[in-house]
N, C-alpha and C positions, 0 to 999 in steps of 0.2 A: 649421686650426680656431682660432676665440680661446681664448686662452690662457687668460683665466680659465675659460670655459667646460670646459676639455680637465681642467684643475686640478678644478673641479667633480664632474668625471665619473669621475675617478680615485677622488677620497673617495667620491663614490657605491658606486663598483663594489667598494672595498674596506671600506666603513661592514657592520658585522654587523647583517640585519634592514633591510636596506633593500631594496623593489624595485623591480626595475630595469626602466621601461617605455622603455626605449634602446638605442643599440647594434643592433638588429634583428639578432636574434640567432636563430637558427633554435631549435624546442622539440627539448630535448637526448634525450626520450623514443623519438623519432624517429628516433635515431642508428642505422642497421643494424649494432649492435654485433658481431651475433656472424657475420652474412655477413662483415662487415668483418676481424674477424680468421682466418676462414676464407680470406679473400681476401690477408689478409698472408702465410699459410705458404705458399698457393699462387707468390705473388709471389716467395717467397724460395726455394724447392724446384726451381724452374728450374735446368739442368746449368751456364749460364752467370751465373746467378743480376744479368740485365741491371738490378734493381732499384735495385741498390748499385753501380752501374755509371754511367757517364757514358755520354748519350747525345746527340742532334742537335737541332739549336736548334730546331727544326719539333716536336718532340714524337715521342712512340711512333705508331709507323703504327697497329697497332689500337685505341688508343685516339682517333686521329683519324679511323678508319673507322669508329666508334661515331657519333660526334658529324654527321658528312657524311650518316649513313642517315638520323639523327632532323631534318637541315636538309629533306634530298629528300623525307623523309614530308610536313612540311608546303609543298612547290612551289618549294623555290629548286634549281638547279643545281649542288650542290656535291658534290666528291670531298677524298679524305682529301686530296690534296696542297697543296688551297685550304685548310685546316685550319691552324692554330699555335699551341700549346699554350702559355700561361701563366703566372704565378703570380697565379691569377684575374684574376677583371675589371678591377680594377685597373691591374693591368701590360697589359694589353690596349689598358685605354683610352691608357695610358701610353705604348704604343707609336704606337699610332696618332696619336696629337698629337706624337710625335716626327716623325711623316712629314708630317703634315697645316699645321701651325702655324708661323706665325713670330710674334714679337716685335712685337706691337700689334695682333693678328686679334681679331677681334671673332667668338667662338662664341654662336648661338642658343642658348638654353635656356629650358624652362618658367620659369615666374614662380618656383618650386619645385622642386629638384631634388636629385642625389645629391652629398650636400654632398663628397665628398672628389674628386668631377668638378670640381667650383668650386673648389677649393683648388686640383689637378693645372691648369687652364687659367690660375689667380691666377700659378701658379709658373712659368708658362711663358711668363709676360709676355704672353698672351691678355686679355680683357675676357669674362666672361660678359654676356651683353644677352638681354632679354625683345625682341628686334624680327628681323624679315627680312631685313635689310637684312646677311649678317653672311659669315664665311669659309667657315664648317664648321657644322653645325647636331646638337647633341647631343641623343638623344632616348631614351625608356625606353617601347617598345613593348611590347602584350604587359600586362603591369602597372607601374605608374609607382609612382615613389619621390620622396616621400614618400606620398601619397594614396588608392596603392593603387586606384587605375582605371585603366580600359584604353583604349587610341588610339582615339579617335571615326573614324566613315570620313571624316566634314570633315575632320578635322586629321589622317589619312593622308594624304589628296589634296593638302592643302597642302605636308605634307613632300615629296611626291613630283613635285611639280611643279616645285621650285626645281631647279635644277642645281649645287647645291651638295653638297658631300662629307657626309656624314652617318654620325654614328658611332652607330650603334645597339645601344643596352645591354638586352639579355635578361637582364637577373641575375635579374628574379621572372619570366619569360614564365611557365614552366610550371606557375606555382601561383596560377592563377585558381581561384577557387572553382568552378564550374561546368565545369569540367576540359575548357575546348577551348583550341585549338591554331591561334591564329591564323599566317596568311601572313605569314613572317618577311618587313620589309623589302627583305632582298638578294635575295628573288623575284623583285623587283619594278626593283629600279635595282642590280644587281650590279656595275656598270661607277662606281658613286657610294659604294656604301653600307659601312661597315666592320663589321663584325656583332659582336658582343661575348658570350662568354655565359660561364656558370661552373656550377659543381657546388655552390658553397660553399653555395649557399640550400637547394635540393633534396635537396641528400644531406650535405654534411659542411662548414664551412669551413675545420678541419684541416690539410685537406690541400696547400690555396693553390693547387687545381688551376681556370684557364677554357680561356679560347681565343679567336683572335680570326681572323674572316676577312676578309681586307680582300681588294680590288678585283684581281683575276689580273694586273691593272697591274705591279701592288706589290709584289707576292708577292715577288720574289727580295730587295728593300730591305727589306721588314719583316724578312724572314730574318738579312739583315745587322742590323738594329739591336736583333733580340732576343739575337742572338750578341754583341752588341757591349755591352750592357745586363748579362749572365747566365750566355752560352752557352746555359742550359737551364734548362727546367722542375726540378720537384722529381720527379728519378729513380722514387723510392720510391712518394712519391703517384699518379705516372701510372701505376708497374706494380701498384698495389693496385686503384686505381681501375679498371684495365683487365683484371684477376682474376674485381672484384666483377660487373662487367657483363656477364661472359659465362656467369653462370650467375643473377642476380641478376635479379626482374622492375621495371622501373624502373616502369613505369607503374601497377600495382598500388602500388607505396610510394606515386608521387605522389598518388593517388587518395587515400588513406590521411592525407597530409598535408593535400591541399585540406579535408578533410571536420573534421579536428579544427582546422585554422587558421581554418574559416569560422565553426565553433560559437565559438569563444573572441572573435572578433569580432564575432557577436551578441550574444552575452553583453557583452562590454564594452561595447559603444555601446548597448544597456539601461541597464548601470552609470551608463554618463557622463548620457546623456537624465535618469537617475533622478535623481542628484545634482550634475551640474552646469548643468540646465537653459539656463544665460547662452551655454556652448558651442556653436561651430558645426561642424559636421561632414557629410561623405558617408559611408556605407553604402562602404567597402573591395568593390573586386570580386575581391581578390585581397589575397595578400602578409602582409606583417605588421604594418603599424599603420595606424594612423586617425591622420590630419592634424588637428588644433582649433583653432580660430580664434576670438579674443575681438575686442571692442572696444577694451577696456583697454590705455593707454601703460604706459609703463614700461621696467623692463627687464629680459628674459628669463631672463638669468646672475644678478638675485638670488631672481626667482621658483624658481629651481634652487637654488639655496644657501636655502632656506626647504622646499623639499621635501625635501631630503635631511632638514634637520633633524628630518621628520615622517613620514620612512622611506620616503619613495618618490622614484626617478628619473626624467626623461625626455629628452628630445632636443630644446633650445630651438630654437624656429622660426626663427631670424633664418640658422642655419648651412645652412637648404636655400635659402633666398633670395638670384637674384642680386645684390640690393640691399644686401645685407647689413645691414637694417634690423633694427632687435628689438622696434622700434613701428610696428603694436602686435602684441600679445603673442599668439603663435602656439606650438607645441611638438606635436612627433611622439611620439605613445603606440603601444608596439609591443605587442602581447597577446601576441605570438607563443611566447615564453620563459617567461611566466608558468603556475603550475598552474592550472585552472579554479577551483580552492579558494582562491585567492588571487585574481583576477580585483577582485572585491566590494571586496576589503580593499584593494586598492588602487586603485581609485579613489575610496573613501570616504577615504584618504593624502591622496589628492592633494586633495579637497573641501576638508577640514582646511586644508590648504595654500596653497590659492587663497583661503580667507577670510584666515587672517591675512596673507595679501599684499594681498590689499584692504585689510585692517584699517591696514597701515601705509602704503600707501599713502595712503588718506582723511586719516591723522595726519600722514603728510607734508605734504598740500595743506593743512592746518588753519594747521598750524606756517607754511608759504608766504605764507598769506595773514596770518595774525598777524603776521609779520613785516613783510610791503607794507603793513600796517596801521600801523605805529608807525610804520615808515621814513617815509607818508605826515604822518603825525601831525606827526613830529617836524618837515617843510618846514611846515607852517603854524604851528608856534608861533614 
């Protein structure tokens, strides 16, 4: 991430009375606190107490036969041993671009996407590109990040047509508003496709637990390069998380979340329509923020250092872009983490915010042209 930006986000998140429309941060209300610590003593009360224990680079078998029912529910072919437990999605994606990439591969990506995918292929000596033409094609099926909409069946068929390796990141799949459960990917190209997914959105990011399935190819190399990476997942978290599930009803919580993450995003894109008229935006089908898109040049990282100063955060646009542009002016608003009672007040923050950024902006251009005015001035006397 750029570094002023990261500096920004730091004083945000630790400024008192700031909030924070960033970060996509699951709502903390939501947390299964008390399953959760019921699901610690159970984890710990075991004769061998495996939790505090080191375990095999693959992950906990039940907790990867959890993950394998919820893939065969929706139509792919998978059993626990095509399973590999992670430190989230992240290390997943991480792994797979260990296996998949070399040094000058040119990865697909939306126009828009999970900025710290763009950083992990920046750092791997990969190019992110908006085009076809590319080694490995990165994608957020399911619900997409930033914009929070779901794979058109165009732009499935397109993915599906290439013969290229495809790493497909489920980190929001299961929190569309309207609670279905589309055909994972690796239904469909199991022999291409690396499947990604995680707990952190759904139930906790705490815990740093996902998983990654890549292609029965591979399976024994990933294994090598997640031992060679870690040895393992986080002990602790896989045997809580694998506690809470087996008395825990997952789909009732999810339900539960889609229903208050979609009200909080109606309510905000009223907020914004209300008071930021000039903003563009789609209607989220899912996930936790609304994407805004202006007209306006500039740039992003001081529009951020102006809202902080007016108590509100968010997530400038240029860091989901593979272009890495910041003109013009774009920024991810996450509802997700905020109260419904604060919703209002903060995009009424951000209103505030975006005027006096016009404000100096216009006085910039004032001052610009005052300036090419005399400079002029001064060649013809």
């Amino acid at each position: 991430m750029d570094e002023a930006i990261e500096r920004l986000q730091r004083i945000a998140s630790l400024r008192r009375g700031v909030l924070a429309l960033g970060g996509g941060l699951p709502a903390p209300e939501l947390f299964p606190r008390e399953a959760l610590a019921r699901a610690f003593d159970d984890a710990l009360a075991t004769p061998r107490c495996e939790a505090l224990q080191y375990g095999w680079p693959e992950g906990r078998s039940d907790l990867r036969a959890w993950i394998a029912r919820r893939l065969r529910a929706r139509g792919a072919d998978v059993h626990a041993r095509d399973v590999v437990i992670t430190a989230g999605a992240q290390q997943a994606i991480a792994v797979a671009c260990e296996a998949l990439l070399v040094r000058g591969a040119r990865v697909g990506v939306d126009a828009e996407t999970y900025p710290a995918a763009l950083e992990l292929f920046r750092t791997r000596g990969a190019t992110p590109v908006v085009a076809r033409d590319v080694a490995v094609r990165y994608v957020m099926p399911g619900i997409a990040n930033p914009r929070g909409d779901a794979l058109s069946s165009d732009a499935r068929a397109v993915i599906l047509a290439s013969s290229r390796a495809i790493i497909a990141d489920e980190a929001y799949a299961e929190l569309r508003f309207d609670g279905a459960r589309e055909r994972p990917l690796l239904a469909d190209a199991p022999e291409r496709v690396w499947h990604v997914g995680t707990f952190s959105k759904s139930l906790c990011p705490g815990f740093r637990v996902g998983w990654l399935v890549p292609p029965r190819a591979e399976l024994a190399r990933v294994r090598r390069i997640k031992h060679d990476i870690d040895l393992q997942a986080n002990s602790l978290g896989q045997a809580v998380l694998a506690a809470l599930l087996r008395r825990f009803d997952v789909d009732a919580h999810l339900a539960r979340a889609a229903a208050l993450y979609r009200a909080r995003a109606e309510r905000f894109a009223r907020a914004l329509r209300a008071s930021l008229p000039s903003f563009r935006f789609r209607d989220p089908e899912g996930g936790f923020s609304i994407f805004v898109e202006t007209d306006a040049g500039g740039d992003d990282a001081r529009f951020l250092e102006i809202a902080t100063a007016h108590g509100i955060g968010f997530d400038p646009g240029r860091i989901f872009r593979a272009s890495q542009r910041s003109s013009p002016i774009a920024l991810r608003l996450c509802f997700s983490a905020v109260r419904d009672d604060l919703l209002d007040v903060a995009v009424e923050r951000l209103a505030r915010a975006w005027r006096a950024f016009a404000a100096r902006r216009t006085h910039g251009d004032v001052g610009v042209r005052n300036a090419a005015g005399a400079s002029s001035r001064r060649r013809h006397d």
